[in-house]
C-alpha positions, 0 to 999 in steps of 0.5 A: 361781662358782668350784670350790670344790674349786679352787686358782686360784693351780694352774698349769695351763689356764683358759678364761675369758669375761667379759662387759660389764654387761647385755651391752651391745655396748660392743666392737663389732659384727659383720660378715660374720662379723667382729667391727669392735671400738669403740674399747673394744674396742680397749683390751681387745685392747690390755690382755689382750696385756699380761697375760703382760708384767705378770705374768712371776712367774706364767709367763702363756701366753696362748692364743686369745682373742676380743673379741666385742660384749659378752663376751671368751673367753680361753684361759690357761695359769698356769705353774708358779711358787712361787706355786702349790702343788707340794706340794698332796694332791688326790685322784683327782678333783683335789679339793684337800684342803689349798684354803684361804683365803689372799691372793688374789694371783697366781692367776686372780682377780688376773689377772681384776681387774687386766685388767678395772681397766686396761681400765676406767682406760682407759676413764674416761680416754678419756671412753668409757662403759664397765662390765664385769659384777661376776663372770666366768666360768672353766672349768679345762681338763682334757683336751688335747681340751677344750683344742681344742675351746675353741680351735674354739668361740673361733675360731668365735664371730663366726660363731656370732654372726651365725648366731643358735644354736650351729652356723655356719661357720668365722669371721674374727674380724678385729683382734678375734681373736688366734690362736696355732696349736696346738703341740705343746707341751701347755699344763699341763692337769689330769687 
């Protein structure tokens, strides 16, 4: 469910998961810590690294993301852009006042559903069987400390996998996993 209280088309920092219908392991399995990608699996690398490419009005960063058996963890950065507002009135919580409905184009919803439809069209074509979950799931990232721990949990995903609960080891995600080293350079985050 989106925050209501929200602008999606704001820049700043999103993670985002999406998972497969009924969370069936269309991407691949794990192992040894490694996540082996299907060739679905693939094509879901393959597209969210176009992303940035095929929306360079948006000012698209993509950081870490996963592509686990049956879900996808991604940061994304949506830069400043005269698509988001400039001239928004939020108060001290980042409650926009002036969130109102208008066309759903170049925010994070659009960048959701263009993915998951050229993931989807690739897939029908190659004759894989294939289908996403309706919805997605998005946390607006905040702090630079949140940023990080989003990044650890994403890199730590496949070894929380294997491991069954929420503590494991430092995994490898293999082909599955693109890293991009913290810089130093603070991706837009919200205060």
């Amino acid at each position: 469910m989106r925050a209501k209280w929200w602008d999606y088309s704001n820049a700043g920092t999103y993670f985002i998961t999406i998972c497969t219908k009924d969370k069936c392991p269309f991407f691949g399995e794990i192992f040894d810590g490694k996540v082996e990608l299907s060739h679905v699996g693939k094509i879901v690398s393959e597209e969210w690294l176009k992303t940035s490419k095929l929306r360079p009005n948006m000012k698209l960063e993509l950081h870490n993301f996963i592509v686990m058996p049956d879900h996808f963890h991604a940061l994304i950065t949506i830069g400043m852009t005269e698509f988001n507002g400039t001239d928004l009135s939020s108060d001290e919580f980042g409650n926009l006042s002036n969130n109102q409905f208008k066309p759903q184009s170049n925010n994070l919803g659009s960048i959701i559903r263009g993915f998951k439809s050229a993931v989807t069209m690739r897939c029908k074509i190659g004759g894989f069987d294939f289908c996403w979950q309706s919805r997605y799931y998005d946390v607006i990232v905040k702090t630079r400390e949140q940023f990080e721990n989003v990044q650890r949990y994403i890199l730590e995903n496949p070894s929380k996998w294997e491991s069954g609960g929420d503590v494991g080891k430092v995994g490898n995600g293999g082909d599955a996993m693109h890293r991009v080293p913290i810089s130093t350079k603070t991706p837009k985050l919200h205060s």
